[in-house]
C-alpha positions as CSV (number, residue, x, y, z in Angstrom):
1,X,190.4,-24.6,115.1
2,X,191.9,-22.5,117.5
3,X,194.5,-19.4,116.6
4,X,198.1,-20.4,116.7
5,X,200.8,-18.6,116.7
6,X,203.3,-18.3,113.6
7,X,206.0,-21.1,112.9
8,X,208.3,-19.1,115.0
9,X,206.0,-19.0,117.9
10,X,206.8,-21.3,120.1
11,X,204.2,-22.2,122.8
12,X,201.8,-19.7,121.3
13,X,198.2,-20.2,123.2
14,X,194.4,-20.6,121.7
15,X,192.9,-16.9,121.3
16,X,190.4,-16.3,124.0
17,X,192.7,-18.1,126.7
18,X,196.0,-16.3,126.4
19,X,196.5,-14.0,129.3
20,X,197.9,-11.6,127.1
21,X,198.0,-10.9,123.2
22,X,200.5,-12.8,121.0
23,X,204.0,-11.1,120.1
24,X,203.9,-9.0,116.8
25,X,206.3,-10.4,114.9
26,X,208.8,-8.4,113.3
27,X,208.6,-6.4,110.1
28,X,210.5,-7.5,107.7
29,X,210.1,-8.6,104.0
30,X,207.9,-11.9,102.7
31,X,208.8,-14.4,100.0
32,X,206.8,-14.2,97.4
33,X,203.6,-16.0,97.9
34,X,200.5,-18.1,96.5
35,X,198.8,-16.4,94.1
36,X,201.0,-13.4,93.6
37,X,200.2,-11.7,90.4
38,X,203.1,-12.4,87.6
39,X,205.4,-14.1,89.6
40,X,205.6,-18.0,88.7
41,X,205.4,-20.4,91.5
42,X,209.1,-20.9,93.6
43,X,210.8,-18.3,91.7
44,X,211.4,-16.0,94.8
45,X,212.2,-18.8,97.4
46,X,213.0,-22.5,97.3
47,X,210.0,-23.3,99.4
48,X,206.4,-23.6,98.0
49,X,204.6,-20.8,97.7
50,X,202.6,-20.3,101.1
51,X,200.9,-18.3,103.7
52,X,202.6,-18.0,106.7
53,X,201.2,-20.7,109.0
54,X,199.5,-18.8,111.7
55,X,198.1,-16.7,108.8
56,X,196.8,-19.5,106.9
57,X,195.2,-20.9,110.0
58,X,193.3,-18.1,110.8
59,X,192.2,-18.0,107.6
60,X,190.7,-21.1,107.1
61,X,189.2,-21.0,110.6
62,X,187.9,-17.6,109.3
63,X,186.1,-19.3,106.5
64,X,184.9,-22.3,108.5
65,X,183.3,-20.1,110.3
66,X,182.5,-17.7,107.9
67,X,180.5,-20.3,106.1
68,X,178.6,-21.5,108.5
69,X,177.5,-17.9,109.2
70,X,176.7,-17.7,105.4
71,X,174.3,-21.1,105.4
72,X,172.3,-20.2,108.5
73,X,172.1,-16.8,106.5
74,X,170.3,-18.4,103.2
75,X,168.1,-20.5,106.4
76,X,166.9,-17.3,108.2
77,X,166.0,-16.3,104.2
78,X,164.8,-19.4,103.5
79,X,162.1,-18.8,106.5
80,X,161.5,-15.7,105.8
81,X,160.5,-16.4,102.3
82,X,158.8,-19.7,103.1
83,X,156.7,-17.4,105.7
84,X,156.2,-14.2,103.8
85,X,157.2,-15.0,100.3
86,X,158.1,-12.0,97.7
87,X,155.2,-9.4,99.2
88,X,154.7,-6.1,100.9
89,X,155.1,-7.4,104.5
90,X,158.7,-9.0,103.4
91,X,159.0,-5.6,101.6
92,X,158.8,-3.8,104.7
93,X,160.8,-6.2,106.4
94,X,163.7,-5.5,103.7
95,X,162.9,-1.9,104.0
96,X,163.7,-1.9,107.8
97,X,166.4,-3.9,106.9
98,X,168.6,-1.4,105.3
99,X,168.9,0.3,109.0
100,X,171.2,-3.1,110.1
101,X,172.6,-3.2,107.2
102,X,173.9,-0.1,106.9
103,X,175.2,-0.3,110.5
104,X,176.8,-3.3,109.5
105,X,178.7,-2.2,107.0
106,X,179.7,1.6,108.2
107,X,180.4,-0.3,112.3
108,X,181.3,-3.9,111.6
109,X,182.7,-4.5,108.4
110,X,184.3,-2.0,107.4
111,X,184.0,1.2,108.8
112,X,184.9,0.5,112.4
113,X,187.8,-2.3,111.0
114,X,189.4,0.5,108.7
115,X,189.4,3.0,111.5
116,X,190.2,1.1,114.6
117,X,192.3,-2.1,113.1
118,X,195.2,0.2,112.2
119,X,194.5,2.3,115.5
120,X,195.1,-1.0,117.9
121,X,197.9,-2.1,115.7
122,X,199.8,1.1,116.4
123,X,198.9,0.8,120.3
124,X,200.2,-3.1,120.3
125,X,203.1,-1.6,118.3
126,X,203.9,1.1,121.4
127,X,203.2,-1.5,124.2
128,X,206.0,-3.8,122.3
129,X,208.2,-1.0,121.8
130,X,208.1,0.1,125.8
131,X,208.4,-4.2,127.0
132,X,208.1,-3.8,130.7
133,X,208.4,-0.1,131.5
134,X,206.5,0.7,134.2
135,X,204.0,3.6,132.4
136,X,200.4,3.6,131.2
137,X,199.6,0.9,128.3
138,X,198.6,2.3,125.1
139,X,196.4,-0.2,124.4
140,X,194.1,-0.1,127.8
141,X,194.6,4.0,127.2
142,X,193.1,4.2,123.8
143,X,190.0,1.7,124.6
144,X,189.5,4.4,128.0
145,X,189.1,7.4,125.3
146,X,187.1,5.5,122.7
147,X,184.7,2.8,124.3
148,X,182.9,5.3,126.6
149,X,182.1,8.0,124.0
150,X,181.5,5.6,121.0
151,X,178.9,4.0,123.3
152,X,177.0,7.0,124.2
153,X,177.0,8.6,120.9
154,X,175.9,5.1,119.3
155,X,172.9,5.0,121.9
156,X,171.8,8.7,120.9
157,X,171.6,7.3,117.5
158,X,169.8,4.9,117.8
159,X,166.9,6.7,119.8
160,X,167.1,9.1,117.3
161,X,166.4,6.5,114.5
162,X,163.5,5.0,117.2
163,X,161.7,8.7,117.2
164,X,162.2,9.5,113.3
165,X,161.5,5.8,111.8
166,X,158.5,7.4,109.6
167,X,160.9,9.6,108.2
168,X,163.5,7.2,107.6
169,X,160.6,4.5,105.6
170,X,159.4,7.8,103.4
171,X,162.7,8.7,102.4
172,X,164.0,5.0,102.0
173,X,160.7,3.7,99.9
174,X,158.6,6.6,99.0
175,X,156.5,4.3,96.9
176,X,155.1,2.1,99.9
177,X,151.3,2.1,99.7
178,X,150.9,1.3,103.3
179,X,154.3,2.6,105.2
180,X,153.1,1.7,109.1
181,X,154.3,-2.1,108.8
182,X,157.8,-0.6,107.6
183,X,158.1,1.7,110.2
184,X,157.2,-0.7,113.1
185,X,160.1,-2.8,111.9
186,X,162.4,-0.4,111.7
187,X,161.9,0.9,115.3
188,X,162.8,-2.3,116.4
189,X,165.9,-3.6,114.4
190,X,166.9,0.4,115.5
191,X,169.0,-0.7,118.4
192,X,171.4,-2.2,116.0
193,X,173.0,1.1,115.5
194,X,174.3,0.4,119.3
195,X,175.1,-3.1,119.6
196,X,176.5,-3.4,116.0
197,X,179.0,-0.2,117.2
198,X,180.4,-2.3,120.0
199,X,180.4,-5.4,117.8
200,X,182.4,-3.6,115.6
201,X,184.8,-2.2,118.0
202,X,184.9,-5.3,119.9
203,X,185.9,-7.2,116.4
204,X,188.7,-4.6,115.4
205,X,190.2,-4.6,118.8
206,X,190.1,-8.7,118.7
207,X,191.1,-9.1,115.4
208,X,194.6,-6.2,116.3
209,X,195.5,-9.0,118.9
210,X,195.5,-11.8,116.0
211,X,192.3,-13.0,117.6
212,X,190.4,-14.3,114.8
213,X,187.8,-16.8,115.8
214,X,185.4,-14.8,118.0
215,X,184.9,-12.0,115.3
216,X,184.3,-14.9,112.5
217,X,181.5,-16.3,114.6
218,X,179.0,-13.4,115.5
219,X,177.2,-13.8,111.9
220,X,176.3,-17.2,113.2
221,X,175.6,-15.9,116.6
222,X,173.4,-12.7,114.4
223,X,171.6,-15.4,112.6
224,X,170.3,-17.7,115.0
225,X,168.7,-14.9,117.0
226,X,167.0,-14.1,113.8
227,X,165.8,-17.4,112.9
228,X,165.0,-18.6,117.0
229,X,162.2,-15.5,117.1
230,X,161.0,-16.3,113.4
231,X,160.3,-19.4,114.0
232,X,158.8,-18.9,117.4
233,X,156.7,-15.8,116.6
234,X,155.6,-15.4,113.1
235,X,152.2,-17.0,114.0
236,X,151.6,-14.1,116.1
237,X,153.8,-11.2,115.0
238,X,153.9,-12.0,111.3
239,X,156.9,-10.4,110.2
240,X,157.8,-8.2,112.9
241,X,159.2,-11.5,114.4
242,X,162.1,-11.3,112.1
243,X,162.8,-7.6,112.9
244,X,162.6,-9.0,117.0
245,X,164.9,-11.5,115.6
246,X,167.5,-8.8,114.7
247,X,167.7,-7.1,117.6
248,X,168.1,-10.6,119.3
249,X,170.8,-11.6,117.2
250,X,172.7,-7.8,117.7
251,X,172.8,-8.9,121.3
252,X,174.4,-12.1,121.0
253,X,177.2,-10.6,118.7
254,X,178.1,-8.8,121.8
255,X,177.6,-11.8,124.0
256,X,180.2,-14.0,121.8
257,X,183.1,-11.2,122.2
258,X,182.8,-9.7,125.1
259,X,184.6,-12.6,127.0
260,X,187.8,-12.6,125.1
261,X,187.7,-8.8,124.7
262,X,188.0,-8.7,128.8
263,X,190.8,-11.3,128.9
264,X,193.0,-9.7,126.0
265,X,191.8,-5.8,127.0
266,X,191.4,-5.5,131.0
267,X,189.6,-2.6,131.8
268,X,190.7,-2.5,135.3
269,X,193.2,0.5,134.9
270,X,193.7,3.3,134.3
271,X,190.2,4.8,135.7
272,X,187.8,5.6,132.3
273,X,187.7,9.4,131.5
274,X,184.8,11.2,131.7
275,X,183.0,11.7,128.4
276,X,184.4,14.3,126.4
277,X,187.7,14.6,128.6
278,X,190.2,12.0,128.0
279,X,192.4,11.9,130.5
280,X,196.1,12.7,130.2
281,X,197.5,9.5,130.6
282,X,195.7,8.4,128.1
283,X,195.8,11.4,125.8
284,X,199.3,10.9,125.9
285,X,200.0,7.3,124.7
286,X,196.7,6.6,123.0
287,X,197.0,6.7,118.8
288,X,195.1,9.3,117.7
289,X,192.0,9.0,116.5
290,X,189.6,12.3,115.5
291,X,187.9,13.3,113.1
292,X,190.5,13.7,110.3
293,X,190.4,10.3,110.6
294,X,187.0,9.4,111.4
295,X,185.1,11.5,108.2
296,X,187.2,9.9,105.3
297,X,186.3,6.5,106.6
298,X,182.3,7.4,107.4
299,X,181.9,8.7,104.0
300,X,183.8,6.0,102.1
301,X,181.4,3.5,103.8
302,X,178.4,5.3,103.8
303,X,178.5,6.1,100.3
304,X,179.2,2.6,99.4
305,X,176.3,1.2,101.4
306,X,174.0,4.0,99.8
307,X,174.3,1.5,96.7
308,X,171.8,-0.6,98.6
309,X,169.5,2.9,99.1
310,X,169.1,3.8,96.0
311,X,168.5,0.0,94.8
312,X,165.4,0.0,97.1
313,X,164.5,3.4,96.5
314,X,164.2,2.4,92.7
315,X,162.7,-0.7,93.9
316,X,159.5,0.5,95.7
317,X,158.2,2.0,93.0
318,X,158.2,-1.4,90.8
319,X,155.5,-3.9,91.3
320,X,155.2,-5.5,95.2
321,X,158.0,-8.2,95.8
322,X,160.8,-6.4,93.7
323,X,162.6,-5.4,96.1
324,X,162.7,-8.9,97.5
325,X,164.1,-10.1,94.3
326,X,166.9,-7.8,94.3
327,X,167.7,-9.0,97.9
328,X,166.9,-12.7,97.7
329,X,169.6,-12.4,94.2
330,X,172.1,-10.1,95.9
331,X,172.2,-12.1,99.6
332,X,172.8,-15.5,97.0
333,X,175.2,-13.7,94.6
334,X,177.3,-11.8,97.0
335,X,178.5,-15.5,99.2
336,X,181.7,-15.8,96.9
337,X,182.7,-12.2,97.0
338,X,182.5,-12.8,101.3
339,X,184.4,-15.8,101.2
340,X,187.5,-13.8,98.6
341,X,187.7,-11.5,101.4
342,X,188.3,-13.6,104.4
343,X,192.2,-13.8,103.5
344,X,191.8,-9.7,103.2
345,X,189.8,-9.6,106.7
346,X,192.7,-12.0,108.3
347,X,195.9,-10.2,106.9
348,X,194.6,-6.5,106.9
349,X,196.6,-6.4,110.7
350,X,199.5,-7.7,108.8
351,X,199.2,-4.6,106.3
352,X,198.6,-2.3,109.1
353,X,201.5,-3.0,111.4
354,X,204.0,-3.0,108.5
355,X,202.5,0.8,107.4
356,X,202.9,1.7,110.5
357,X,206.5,0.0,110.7
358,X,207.4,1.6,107.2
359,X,208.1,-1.7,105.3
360,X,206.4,-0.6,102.4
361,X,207.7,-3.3,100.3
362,X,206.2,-6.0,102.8
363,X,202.7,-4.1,102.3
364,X,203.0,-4.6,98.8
365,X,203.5,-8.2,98.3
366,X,200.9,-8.7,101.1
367,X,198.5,-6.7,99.3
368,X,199.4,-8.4,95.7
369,X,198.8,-11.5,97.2
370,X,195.6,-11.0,98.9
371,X,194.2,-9.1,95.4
372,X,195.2,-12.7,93.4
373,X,193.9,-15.1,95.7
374,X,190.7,-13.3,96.5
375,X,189.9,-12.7,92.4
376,X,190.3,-16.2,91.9
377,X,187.7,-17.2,94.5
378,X,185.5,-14.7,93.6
379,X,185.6,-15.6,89.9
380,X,185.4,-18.9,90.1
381,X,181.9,-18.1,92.6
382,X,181.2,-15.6,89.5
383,X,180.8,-18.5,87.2
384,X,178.9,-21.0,89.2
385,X,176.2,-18.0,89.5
386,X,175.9,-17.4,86.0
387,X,175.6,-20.9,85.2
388,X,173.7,-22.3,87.7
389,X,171.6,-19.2,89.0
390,X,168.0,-21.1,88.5
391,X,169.1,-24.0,90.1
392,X,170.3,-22.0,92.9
393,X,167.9,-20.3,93.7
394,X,165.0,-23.2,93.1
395,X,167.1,-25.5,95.9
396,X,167.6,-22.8,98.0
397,X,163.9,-20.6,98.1
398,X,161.1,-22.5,95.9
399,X,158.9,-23.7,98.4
400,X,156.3,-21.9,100.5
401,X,155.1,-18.6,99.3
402,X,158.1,-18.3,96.7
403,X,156.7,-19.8,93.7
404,X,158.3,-21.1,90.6
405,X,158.1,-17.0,89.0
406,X,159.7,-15.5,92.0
407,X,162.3,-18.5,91.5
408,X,162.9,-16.9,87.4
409,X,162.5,-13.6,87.9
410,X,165.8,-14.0,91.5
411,X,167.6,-15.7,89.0
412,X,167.5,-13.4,86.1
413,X,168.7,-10.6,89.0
414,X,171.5,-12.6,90.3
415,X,173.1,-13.5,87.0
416,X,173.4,-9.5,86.5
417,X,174.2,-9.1,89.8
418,X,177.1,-11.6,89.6
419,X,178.6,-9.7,86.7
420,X,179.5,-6.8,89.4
421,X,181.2,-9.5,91.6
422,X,184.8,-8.5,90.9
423,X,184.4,-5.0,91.3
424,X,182.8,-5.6,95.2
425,X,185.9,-7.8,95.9
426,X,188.3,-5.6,94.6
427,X,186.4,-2.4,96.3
428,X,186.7,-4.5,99.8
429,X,190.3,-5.5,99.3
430,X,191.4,-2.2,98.0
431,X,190.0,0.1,101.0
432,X,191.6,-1.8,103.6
433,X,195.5,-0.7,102.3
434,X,194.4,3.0,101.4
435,X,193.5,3.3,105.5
436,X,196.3,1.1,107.1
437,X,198.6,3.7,107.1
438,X,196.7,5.6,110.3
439,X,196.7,8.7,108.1
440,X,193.7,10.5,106.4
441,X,193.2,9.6,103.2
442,X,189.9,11.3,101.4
443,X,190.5,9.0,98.0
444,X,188.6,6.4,98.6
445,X,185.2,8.4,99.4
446,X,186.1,10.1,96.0
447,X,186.2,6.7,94.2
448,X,183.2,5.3,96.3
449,X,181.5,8.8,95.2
450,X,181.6,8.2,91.9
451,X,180.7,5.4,91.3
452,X,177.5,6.2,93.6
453,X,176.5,9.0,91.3
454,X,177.1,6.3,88.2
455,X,175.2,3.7,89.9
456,X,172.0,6.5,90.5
457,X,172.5,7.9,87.3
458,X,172.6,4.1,85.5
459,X,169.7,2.9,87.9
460,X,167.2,6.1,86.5
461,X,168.4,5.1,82.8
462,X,167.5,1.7,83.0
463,X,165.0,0.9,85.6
464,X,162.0,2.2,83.8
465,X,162.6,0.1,80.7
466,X,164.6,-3.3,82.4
467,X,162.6,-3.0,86.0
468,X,165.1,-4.8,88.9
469,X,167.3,-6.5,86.2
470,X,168.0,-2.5,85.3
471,X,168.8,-1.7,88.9
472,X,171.4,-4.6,89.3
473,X,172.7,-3.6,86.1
474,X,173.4,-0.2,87.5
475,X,175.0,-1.5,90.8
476,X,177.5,-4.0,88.9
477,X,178.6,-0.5,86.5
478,X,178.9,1.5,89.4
479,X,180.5,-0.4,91.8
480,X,183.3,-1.8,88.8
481,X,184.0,2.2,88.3
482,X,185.4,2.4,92.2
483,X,187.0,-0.6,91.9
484,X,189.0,0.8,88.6
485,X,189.3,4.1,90.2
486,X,190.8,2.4,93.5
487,X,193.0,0.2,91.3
488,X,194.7,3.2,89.7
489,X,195.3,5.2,92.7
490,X,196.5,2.6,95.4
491,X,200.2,2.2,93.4
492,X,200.2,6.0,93.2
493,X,199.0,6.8,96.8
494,X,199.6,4.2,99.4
495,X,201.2,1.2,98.3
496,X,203.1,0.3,95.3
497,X,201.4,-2.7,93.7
498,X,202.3,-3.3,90.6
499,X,199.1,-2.1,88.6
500,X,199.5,-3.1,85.9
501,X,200.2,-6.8,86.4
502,X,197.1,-7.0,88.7
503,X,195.0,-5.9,86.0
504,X,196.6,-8.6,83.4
505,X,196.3,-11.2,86.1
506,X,192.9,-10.2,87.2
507,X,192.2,-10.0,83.4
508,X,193.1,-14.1,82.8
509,X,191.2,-15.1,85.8
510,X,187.8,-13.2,84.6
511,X,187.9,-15.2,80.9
512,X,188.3,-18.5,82.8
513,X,185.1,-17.3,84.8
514,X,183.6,-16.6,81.4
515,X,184.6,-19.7,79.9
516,X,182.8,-21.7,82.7
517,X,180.1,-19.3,83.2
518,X,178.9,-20.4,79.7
519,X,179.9,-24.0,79.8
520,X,177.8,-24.7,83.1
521,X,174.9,-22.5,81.2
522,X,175.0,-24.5,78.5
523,X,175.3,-27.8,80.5
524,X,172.6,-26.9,83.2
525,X,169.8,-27.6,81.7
526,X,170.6,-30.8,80.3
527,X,170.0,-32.7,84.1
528,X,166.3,-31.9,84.6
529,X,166.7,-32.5,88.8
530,X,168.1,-29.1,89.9
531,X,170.2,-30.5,93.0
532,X,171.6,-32.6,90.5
533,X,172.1,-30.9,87.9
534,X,174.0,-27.6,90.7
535,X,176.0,-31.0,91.9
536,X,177.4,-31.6,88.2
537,X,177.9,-28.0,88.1
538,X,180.0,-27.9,91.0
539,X,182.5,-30.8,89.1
540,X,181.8,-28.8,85.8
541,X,182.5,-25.3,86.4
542,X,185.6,-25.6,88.5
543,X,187.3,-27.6,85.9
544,X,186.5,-25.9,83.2
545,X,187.4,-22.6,85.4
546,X,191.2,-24.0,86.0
547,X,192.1,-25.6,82.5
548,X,191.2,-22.6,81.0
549,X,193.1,-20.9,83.6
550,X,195.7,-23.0,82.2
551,X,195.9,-22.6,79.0
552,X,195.5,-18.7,79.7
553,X,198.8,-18.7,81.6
554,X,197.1,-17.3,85.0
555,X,199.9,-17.2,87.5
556,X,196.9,-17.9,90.1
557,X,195.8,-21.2,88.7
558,X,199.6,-22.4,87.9
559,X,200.7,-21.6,91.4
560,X,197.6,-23.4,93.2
561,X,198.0,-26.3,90.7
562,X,201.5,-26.6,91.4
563,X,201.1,-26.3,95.1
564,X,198.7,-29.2,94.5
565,X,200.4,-31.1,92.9
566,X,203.3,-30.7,95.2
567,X,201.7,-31.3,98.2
568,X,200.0,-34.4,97.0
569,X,203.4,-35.7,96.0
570,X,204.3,-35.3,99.5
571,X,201.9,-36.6,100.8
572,X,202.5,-40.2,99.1
């Protein structure tokens, strides 16, 4: 699916051959939409409750894509477990994971997307404010003080990361009996802290320009790399093949960008400052972008990411293969809270460009929006996991070296891990409006702080006596903590979401996950075949999910009923 314009857009060309980025469309206030919290479907506009059609687009080419990224993900897992099973080389593996991981988060997902989405927006915003005036373009100015000195500080990075990787595996697993496999992995997946920097920059500049596809796809790009040199070189690399695999993949993110990114971003003019000396020109029409802006967003991400740290720190010194079962559970678990946040990743420019525009009531009903329709997904993901989490995981791993008790024992973790579901949408979704007002805002790191410090102090409580079903206990209390603390402060600090609605509507949404948690853990076992019995559960859950939705009053599941019901009207 290509990116459209909006309904008003006439003409409006496929992203990645427009000469030049799509109009920004002009501030101004949205009807209420689908899935806003407490407002009943139609009663703000005749019209059925939508998203605006370029919006909507995007989004579901977004999840398409997203998707697809998601199953080759559980294929590249599948190999490695089928290869290396729950055991100290895919321990080490993991280990040396957390180094892509972490640069995934802090310079793909969110880190470089809160700092440089609402950066962009505010250049595209200057270029539409001067038309034609002859003058230097804000946007071409503030990718000519950026690009250069992001790239050369992520390339120091990474070589530092190359020369201290047996520091990095002692502090990360302390417990390893044999660290040397661990640390030969992570030198190799080490360049990641460069080409996931430019991915990331490459994504937020794309993704300013309501350019949606090319970001969506380098997951799928990122995970054939990884599977090609698995398959290829386990036989003789064992499982440094997979950490080849991720530096392979890092590359083609690039590769899959870098052609619309030259088309929507010429680089031709003005000439690139030298490092550490913007030039004036571009000092004077770029947005700025130092470190007031830069810490609050490093440590918000950082300290959310170090949830995954102190897991695997805890992990290590459990039996060999836990820490495998905490990411075989969490990789499975976490696909529903990815797919609530597509419509967050797609409409965060929206949020951006009317903060910067002042239209703070436009922010809000954007933001209300995106919080109903991404608990919904998330919840009604929640439930399939808790009902279906053996089945899951047998379809999806049990062959190979992963056994029938490595199938139990990732199960058992995902069901706890699914009950922390909510409170990783809701951090996601939350962030991105605290830092689309292109101002510093130190709130969330406090909110991601704390519930850091709850999730260690949790995970030392209960990891001696509950093992790895302790440790995902700990990550779904801690990470629910932010969430509440972000809740409370976004209506006081940013925007001004009605709070306490949310919470009500978020409230009836999580007792119809409940409701059809149990019913499809109750049903489950009753079809011994487990592809069968997950394919019931897919009719099962949802059903029981919505009518009880129903009968609860949500204002989610009356508005998406309604919507289709209408449209199927219409369409007869």
């Amino acid at each position: 699916m290509s990116d459209t314009g909006t309904g008003t857009e006439a003409g409006a060309r496929p992203a990645g051959v427009a000469a030049a980025p799509p109009p920004l469309p002009a501030p101004g206030p949205e009807p209420e939409g689908l899935l806003s919290p407490g407002v009943a479907p139609g009663t703000s506009s005749g019209e059925a409750p939508r998203l605006g059609s370029f919006l909507a687009r995007a989004a579901a080419a977004t999840a398409v894509l997203t998707v697809l990224g998601a199953v080759l993900g559980l294929v590249r897992d599948q190999a490695i477990a089928r290869y290396f099973g729950a055991s100290d080389a895919s321990d080490a593996f993991l280990i040396a994971w957390t180094v892509p991981e972490m640069a995934a988060t802090l310079l793909i997902e969110d880190g470089m997307a809160l700092l440089l989405v609402p950066a962009f927006s505010l250049a595209l915003t200057r270029r539409a404010a001067a038309g034609e005036a002859p003058g230097s373009d804000p946007v071409r100015d503030l990718v000519a003080t950026t690009l250069p000195r992001l790239f050369l500080l992520l390339a120091g990075g990474a070589a530092l990361l190359v020369a201290g990787a047996p520091w990095v595996v002692g502090v990360l697993a302390p417990g390893l009996a044999d660290p040397r496999l661990a640390v030969d992995c992570t030198r190799l997946t080490s360049v990641t802290v460069l080409t996931f920097g430019v991915t990331g920059y490459f994504s937020a500049a794309l993704r300013a320009h309501r350019s949606f596809l090319p970001p969506a796809g380098v997951y799928v790009a990122y995970n054939l790399g990884i599977i090609g040199m698995t398959l290829a070189l386990h036989a003789v690399w064992g499982v440094r093949a997979a950490a080849v695999g991720v530096a392979v993949g890092s590359v083609l993110m690039i590769l899959t960008q870098l052609p619309v990114f030259l088309r929507l971003v010429p680089l031709a003019r003005p000439r690139l400052p030298r490092f550490g000396r913007p030039g004036r020109r571009a000092a004077r029409t770029a947005p700025p972008l130092g470190f007031a802006m830069l810490a609050p967003v490093v440590l918000f991400v950082v300290s959310r990411q170090s949830q995954v740290l102190v897991e695997r720190f805890l992990a290590s010194t459990l039996p060999a293969g836990a820490i495998s079962h905490l990411n075989y559970a969490q990789k499975v678990a976490q696909m529903p809270m990815v797919l609530s946040l597509m419509i967050c990743t797609v409409t965060f420019p929206v949020v951006a460009q009317a903060m910067a525009a002042g239209d703070r009531e436009k922010a809000r009903l954007r933001v209300e929006r995106d919080l109903g329709l991404a608990g919904t997904v998330v919840l009604l993901g929640t439930a399939v996991v808790l009902g279906y989490a053996p089945q899951i995981i047998e379809v999806l791993f049990q062959r190979g070296a992963f056994d029938s008790a490595d199938t139990a024992s990732t199960a058992q973790v995902m069901r706890v891990y699914a009950l922390g579901l909510l409170g990783h949408c809701l951090v996601g979704a939350l962030s991105r409006p605290f830092f689309s007002s292109g101002r510093p805002t130190w709130f969330p790191a406090f909110a991601m702080g704390t519930g850091l410090l709850v999730t260690m102090g949790a995970g030392y409580a209960l990891t001696y006596r509950f093992g790895v079903d302790g440790i995902a206990t700990a990550n779904a209390i801690g990470i629910s903590t932010t969430a509440l603390l972000l809740l409370m402060g976004l209506g006081t600090r940013v925007v001004p979401i009605r709070t306490r609605a949310v919470a009500l509507s978020l409230g009836r949404l999580t007792g119809a996950s409940l409701v059809a948690g149990v019913a499809g853990w109750a049903c489950a076992p009753l079809v011994p075949d487990p592809v069968l019995s997950l394919a019931a559960g897919c009719l099962l859950v949802p059903s029981a999910f919505f009518l009880t939705g129903l009968a609860l009053r949500s204002p989610e599941v009356v508005s998406l009923l309604a919507l289709t019901r209408r449209r199927f009207l219409d369409g007869r």
